[in-house]
Jmol script that loads the backbone (N, CA, C; Angstrom):
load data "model"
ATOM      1  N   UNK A   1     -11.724  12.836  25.759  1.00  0.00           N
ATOM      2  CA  UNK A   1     -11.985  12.127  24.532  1.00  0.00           C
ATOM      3  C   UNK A   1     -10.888  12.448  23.520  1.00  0.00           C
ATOM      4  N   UNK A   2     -10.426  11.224  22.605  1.00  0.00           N
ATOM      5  CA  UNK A   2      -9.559  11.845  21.930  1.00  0.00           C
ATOM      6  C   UNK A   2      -9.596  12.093  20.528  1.00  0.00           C
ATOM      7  N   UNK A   3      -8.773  13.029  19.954  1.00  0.00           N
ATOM      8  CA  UNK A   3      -9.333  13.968  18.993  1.00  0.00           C
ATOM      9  C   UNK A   3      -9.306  12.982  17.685  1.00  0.00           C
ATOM     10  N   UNK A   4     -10.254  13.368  16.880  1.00  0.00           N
ATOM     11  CA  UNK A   4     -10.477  12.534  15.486  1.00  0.00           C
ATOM     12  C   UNK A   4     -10.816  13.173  14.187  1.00  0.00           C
ATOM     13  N   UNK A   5      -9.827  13.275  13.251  1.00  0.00           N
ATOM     14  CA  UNK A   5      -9.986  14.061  11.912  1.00  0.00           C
ATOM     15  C   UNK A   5     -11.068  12.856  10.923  1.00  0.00           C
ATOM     16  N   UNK A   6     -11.749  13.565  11.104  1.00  0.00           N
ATOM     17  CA  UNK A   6     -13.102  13.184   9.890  1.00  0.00           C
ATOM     18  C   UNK A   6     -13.442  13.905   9.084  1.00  0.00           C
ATOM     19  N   UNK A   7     -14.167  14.210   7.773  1.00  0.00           N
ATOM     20  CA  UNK A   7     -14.883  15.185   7.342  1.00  0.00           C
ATOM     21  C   UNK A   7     -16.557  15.160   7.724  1.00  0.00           C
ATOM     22  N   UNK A   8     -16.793  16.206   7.808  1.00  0.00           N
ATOM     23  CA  UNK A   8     -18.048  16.578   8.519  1.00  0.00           C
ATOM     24  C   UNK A   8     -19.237  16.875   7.508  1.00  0.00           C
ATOM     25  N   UNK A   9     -20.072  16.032   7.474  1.00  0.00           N
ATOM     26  CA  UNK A   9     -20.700  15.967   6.502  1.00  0.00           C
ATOM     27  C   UNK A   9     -21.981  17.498   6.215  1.00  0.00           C
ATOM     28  N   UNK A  10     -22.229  18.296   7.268  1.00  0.00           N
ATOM     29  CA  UNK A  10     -22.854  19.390   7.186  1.00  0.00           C
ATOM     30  C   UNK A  10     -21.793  21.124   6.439  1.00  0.00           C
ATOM     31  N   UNK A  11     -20.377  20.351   6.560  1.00  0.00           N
ATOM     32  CA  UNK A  11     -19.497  22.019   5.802  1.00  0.00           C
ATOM     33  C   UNK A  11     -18.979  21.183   4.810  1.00  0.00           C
ATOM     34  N   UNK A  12     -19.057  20.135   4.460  1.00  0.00           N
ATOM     35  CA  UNK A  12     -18.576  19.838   2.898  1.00  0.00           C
ATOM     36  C   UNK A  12     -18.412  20.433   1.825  1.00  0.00           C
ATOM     37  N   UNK A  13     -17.500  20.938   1.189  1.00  0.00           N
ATOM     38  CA  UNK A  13     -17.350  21.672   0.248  1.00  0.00           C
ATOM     39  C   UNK A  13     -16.886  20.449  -0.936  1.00  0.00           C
ATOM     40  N   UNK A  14     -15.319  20.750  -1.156  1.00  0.00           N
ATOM     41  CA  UNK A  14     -15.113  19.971  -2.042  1.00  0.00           C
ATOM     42  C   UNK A  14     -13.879  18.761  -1.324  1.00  0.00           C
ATOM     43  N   UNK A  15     -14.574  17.545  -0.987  1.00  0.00           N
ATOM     44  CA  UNK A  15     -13.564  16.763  -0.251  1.00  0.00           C
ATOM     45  C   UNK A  15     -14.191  16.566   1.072  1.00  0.00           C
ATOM     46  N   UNK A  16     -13.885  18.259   1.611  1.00  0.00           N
ATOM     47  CA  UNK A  16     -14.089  18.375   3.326  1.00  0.00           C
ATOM     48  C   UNK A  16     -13.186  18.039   3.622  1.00  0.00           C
ATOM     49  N   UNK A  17     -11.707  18.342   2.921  1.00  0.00           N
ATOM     50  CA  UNK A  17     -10.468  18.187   3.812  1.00  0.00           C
ATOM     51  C   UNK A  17     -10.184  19.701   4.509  1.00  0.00           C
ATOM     52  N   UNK A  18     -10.477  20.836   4.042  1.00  0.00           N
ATOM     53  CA  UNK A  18     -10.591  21.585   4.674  1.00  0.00           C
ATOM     54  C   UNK A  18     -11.217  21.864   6.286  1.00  0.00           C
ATOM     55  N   UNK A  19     -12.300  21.582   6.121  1.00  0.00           N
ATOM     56  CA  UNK A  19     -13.344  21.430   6.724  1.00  0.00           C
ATOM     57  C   UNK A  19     -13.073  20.526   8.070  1.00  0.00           C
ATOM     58  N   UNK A  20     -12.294  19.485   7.589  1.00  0.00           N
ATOM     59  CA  UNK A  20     -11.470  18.418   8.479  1.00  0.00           C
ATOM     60  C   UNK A  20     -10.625  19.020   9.388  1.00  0.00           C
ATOM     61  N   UNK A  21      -9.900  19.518   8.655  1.00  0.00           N
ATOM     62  CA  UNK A  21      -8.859  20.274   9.253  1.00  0.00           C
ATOM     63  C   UNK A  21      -9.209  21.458  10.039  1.00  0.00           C
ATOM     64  N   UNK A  22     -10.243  22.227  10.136  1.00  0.00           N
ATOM     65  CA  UNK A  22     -10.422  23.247  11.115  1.00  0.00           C
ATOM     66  C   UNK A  22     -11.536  22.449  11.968  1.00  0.00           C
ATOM     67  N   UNK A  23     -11.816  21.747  11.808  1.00  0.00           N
ATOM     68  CA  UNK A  23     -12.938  21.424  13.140  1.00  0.00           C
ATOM     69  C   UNK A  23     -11.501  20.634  13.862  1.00  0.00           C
ATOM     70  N   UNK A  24     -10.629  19.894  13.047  1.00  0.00           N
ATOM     71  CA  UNK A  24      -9.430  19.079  14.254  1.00  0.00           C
ATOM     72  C   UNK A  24      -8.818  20.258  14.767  1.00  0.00           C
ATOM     73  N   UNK A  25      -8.791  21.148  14.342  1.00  0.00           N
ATOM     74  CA  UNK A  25      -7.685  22.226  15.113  1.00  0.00           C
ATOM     75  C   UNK A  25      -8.513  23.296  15.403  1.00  0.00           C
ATOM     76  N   UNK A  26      -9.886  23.362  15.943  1.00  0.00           N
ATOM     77  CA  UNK A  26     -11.110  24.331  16.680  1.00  0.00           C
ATOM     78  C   UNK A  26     -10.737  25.635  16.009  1.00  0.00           C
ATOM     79  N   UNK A  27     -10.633  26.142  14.772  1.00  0.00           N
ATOM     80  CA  UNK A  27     -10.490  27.331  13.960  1.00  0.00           C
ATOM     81  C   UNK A  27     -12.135  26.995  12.415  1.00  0.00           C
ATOM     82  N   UNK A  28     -11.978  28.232  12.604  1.00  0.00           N
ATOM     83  CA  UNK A  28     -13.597  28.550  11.099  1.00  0.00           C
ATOM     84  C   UNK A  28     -12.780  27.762   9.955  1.00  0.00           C
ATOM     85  N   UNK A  29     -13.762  26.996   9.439  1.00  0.00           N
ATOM     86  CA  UNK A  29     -13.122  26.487   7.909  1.00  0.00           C
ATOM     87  C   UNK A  29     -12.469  27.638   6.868  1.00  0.00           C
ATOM     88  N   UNK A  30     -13.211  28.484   7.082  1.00  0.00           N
ATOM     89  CA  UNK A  30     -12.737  29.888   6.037  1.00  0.00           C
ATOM     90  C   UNK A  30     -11.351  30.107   5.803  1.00  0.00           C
ATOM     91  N   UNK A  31     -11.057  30.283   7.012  1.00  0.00           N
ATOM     92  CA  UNK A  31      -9.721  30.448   7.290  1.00  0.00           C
ATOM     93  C   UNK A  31      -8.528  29.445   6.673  1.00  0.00           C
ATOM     94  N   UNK A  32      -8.869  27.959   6.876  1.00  0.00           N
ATOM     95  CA  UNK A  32      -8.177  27.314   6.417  1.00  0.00           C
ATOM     96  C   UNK A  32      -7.943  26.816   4.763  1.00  0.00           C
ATOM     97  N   UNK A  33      -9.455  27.217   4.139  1.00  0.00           N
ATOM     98  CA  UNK A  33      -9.513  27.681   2.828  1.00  0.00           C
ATOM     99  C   UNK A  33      -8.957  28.487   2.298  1.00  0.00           C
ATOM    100  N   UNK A  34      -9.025  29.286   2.900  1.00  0.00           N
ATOM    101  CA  UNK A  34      -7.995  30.542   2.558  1.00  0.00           C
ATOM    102  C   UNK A  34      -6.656  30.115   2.256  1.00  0.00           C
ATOM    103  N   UNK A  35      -6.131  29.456   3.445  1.00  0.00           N
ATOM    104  CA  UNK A  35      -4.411  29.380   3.537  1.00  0.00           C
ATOM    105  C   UNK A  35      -4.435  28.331   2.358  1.00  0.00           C
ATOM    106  N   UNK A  36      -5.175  27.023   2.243  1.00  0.00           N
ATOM    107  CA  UNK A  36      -5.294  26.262   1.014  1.00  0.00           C
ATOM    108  C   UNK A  36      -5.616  26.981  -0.386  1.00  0.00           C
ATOM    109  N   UNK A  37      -5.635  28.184  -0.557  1.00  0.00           N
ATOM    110  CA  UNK A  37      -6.471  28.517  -2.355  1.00  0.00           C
ATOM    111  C   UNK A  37      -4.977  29.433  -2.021  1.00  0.00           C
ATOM    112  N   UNK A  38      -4.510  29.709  -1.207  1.00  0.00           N
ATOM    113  CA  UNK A  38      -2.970  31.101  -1.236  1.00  0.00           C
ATOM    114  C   UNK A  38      -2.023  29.799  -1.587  1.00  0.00           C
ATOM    115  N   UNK A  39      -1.712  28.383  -1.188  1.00  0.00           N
ATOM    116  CA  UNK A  39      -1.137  28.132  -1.078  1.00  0.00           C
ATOM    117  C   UNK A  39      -0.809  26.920  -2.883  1.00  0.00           C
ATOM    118  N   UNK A  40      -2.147  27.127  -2.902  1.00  0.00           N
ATOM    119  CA  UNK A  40      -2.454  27.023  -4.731  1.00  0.00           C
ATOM    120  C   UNK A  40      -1.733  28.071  -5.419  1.00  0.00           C
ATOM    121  N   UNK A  41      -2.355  28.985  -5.233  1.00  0.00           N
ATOM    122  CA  UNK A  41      -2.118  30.102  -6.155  1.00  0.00           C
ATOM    123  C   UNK A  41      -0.856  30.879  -5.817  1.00  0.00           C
ATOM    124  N   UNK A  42      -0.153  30.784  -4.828  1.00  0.00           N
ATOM    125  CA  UNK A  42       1.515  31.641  -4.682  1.00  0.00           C
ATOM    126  C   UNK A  42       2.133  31.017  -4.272  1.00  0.00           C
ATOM    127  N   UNK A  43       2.495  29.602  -4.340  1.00  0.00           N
ATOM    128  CA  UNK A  43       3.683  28.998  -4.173  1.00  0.00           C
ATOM    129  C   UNK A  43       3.735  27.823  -5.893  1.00  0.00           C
ATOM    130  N   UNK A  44       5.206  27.922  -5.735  1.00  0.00           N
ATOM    131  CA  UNK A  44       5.737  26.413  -7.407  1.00  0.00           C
ATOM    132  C   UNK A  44       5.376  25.263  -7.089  1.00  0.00           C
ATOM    133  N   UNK A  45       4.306  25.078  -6.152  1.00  0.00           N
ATOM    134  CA  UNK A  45       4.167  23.600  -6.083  1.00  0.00           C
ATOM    135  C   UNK A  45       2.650  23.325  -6.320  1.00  0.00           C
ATOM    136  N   UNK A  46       2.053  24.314  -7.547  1.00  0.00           N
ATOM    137  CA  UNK A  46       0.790  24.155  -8.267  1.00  0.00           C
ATOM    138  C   UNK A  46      -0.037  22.363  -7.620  1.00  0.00           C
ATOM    139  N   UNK A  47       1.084  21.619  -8.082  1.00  0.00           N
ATOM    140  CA  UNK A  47       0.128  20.155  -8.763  1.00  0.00           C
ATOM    141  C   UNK A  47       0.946  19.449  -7.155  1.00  0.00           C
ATOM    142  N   UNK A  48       1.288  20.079  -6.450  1.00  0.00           N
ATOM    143  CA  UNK A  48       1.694  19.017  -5.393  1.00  0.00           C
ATOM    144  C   UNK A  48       0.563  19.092  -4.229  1.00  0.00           C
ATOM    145  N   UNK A  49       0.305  20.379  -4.071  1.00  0.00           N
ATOM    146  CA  UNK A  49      -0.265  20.684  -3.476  1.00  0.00           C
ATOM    147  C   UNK A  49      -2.013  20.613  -3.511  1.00  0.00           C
ATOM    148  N   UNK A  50      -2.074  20.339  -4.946  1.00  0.00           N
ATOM    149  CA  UNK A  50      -3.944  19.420  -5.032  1.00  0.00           C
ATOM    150  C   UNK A  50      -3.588  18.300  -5.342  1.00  0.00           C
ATOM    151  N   UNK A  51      -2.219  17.404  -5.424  1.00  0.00           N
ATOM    152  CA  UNK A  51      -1.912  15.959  -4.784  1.00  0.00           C
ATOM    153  C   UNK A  51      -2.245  15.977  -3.636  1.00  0.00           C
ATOM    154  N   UNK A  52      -1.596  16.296  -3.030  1.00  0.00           N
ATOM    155  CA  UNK A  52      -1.906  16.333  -1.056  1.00  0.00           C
ATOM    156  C   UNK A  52      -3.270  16.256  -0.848  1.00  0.00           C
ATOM    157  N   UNK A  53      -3.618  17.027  -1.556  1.00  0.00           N
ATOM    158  CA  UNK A  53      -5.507  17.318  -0.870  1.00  0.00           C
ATOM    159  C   UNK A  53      -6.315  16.669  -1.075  1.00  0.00           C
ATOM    160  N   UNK A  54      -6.171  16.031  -2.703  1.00  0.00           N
ATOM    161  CA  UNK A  54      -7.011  14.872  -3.113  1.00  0.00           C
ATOM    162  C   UNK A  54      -6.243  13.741  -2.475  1.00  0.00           C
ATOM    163  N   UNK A  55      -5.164  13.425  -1.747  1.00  0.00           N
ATOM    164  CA  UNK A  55      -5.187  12.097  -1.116  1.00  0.00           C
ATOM    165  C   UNK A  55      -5.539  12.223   0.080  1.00  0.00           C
ATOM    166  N   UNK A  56      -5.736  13.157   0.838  1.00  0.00           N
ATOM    167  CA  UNK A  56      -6.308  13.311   1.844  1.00  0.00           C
ATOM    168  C   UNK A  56      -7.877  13.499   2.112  1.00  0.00           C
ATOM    169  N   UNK A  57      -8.428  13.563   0.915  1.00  0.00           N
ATOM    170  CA  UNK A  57      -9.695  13.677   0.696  1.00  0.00           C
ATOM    171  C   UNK A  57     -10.091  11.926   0.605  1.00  0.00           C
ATOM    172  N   UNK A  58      -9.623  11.276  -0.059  1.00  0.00           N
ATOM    173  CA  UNK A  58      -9.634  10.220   0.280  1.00  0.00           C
ATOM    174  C   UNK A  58      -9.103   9.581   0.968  1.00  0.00           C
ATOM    175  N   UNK A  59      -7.866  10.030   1.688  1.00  0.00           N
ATOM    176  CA  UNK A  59      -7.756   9.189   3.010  1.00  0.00           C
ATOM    177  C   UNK A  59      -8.460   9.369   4.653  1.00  0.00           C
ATOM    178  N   UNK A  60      -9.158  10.808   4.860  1.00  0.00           N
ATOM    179  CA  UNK A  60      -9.867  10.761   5.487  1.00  0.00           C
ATOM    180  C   UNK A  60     -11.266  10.626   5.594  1.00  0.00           C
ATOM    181  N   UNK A  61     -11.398   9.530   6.481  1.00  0.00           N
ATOM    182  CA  UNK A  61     -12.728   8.645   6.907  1.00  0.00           C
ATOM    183  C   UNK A  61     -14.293  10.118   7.252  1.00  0.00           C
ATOM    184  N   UNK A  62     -15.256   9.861   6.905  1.00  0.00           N
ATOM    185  CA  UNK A  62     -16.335  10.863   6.638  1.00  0.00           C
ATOM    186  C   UNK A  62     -16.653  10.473   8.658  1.00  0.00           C
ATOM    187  N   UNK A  63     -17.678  11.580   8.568  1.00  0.00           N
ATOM    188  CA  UNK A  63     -18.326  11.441  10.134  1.00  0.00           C
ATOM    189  C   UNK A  63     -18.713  10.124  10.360  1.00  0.00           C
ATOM    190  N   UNK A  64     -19.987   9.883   9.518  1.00  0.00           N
ATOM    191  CA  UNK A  64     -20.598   8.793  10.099  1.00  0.00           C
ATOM    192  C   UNK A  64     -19.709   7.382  10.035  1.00  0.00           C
ATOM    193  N   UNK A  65     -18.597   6.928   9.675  1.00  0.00           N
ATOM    194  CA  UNK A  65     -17.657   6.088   9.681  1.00  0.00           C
ATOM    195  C   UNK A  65     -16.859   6.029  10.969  1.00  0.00           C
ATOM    196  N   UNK A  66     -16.891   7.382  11.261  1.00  0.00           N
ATOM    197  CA  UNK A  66     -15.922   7.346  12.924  1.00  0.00           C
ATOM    198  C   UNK A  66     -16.962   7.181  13.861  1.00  0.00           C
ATOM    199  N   UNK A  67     -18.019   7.746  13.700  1.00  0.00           N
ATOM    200  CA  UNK A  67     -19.072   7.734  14.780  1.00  0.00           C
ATOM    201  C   UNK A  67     -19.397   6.303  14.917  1.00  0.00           C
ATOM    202  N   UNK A  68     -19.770   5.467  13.411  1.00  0.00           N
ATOM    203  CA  UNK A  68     -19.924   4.389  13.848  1.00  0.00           C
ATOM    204  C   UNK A  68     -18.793   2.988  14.471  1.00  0.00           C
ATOM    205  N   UNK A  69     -17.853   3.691  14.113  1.00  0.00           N
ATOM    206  CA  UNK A  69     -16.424   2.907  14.832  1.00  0.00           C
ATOM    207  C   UNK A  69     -16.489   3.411  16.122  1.00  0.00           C
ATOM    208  N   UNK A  70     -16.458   4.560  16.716  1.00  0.00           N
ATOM    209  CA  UNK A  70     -16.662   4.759  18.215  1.00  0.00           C
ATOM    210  C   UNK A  70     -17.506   3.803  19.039  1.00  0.00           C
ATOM    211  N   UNK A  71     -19.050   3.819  18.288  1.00  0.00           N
ATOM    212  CA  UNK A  71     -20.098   3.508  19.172  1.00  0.00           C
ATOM    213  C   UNK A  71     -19.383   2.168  19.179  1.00  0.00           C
ATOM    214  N   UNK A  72     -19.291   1.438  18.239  1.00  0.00           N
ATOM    215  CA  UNK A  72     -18.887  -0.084  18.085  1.00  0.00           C
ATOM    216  C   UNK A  72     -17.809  -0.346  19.431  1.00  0.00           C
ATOM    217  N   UNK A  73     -16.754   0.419  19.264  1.00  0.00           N
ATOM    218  CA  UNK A  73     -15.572   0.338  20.401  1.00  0.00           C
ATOM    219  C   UNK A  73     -16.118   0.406  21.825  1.00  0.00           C
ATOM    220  N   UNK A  74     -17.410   1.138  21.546  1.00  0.00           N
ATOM    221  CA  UNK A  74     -17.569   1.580  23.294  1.00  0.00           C
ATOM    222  C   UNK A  74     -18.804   0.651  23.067  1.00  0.00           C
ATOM    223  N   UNK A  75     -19.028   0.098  22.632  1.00  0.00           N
ATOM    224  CA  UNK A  75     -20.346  -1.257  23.274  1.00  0.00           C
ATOM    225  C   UNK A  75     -19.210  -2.645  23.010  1.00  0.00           C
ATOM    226  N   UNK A  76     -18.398  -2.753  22.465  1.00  0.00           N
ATOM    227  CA  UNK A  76     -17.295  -3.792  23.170  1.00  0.00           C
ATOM    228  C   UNK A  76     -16.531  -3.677  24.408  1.00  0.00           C
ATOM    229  N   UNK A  77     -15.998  -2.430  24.546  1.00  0.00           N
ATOM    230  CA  UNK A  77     -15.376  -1.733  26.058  1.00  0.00           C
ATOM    231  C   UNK A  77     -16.511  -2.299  26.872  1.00  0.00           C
ATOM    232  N   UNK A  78     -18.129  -2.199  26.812  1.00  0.00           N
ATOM    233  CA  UNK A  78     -19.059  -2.307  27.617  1.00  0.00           C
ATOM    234  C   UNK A  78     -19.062  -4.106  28.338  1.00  0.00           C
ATOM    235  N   UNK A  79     -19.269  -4.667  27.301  1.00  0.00           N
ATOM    236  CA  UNK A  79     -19.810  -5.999  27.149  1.00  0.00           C
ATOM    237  C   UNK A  79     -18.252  -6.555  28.097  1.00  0.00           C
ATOM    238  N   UNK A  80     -17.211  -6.230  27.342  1.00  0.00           N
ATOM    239  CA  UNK A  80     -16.181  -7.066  27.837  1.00  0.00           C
ATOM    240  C   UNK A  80     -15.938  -6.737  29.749  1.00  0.00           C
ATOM    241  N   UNK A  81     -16.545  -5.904  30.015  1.00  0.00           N
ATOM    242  CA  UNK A  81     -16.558  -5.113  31.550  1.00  0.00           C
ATOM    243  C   UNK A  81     -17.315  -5.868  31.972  1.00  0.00           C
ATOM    244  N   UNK A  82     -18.474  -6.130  31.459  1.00  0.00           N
ATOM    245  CA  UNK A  82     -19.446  -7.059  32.342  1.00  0.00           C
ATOM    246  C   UNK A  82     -18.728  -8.871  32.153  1.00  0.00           C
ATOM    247  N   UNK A  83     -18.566  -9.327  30.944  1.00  0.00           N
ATOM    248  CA  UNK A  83     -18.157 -10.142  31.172  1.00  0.00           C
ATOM    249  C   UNK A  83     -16.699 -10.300  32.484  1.00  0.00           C
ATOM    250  N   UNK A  84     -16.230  -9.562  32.240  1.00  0.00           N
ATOM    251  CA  UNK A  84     -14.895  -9.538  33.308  1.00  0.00           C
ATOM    252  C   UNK A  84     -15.308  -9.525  34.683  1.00  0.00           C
ATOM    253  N   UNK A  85     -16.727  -8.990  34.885  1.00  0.00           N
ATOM    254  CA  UNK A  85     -17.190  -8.469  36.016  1.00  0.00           C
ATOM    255  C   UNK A  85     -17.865  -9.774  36.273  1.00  0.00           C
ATOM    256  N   UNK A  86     -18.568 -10.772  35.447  1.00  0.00           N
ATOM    257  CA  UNK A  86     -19.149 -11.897  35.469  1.00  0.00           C
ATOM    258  C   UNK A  86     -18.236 -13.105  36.195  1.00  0.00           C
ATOM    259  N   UNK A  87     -17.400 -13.164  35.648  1.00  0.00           N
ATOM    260  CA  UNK A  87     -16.159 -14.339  35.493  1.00  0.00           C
ATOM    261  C   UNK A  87     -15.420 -13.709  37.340  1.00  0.00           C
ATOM    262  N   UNK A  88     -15.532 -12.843  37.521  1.00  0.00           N
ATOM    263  CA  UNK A  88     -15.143 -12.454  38.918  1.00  0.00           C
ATOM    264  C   UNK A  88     -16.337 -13.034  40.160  1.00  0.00           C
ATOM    265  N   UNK A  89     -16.903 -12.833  39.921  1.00  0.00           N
ATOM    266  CA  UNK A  89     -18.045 -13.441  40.419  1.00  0.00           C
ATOM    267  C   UNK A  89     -18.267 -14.765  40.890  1.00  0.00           C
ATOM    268  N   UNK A  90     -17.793 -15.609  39.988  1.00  0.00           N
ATOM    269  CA  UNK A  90     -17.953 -16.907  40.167  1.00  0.00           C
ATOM    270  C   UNK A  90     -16.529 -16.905  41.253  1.00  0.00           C
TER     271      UNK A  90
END
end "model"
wireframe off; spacefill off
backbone 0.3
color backbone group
């Protein structure tokens, strides 16, 4: 199956871009909070760096948006198999 950055609506904090980001890369959200609040607070790029996050907070799609785009994809994958499988038939 292939991999899909969503935010997860049960570790939501603020955004769930965090949260996004360690369930896509199988590591604890903590961790990646971490490197995000160090990367606030000790590097000169204060305001670039909660740019990034707030557009990524809105550019990534929540769970139930992918889940329901999956199911959708895989009951068209379905239908179009049988039809193909139909049309062979004849």
């Amino acid at each position: 199956m292939k991999k899909r950055l969503y935010t997860p609506k049960n570790e939501e904090r603020i955004g769930g871009v965090c949260a996004a980001i360690a369930n896509y890369f199988d590591v604890d959200p903590t961790i990646i909070r971490i490197i995000a609040i160090a990367l606030l607070l000790f590097t000169n790029h204060f305001f670039t760096v909660l740019f990034i996050y707030f557009l990524l907070a809105i550019a990534i799609p929540e769970e139930d948006e992918v889940k329901k785009k999956n199911k959708h994809k895989k009951n068209t994958e379905i239908n179009d198999k049988k039809d193909n499988f139909r049309e062979d038939a004849f």
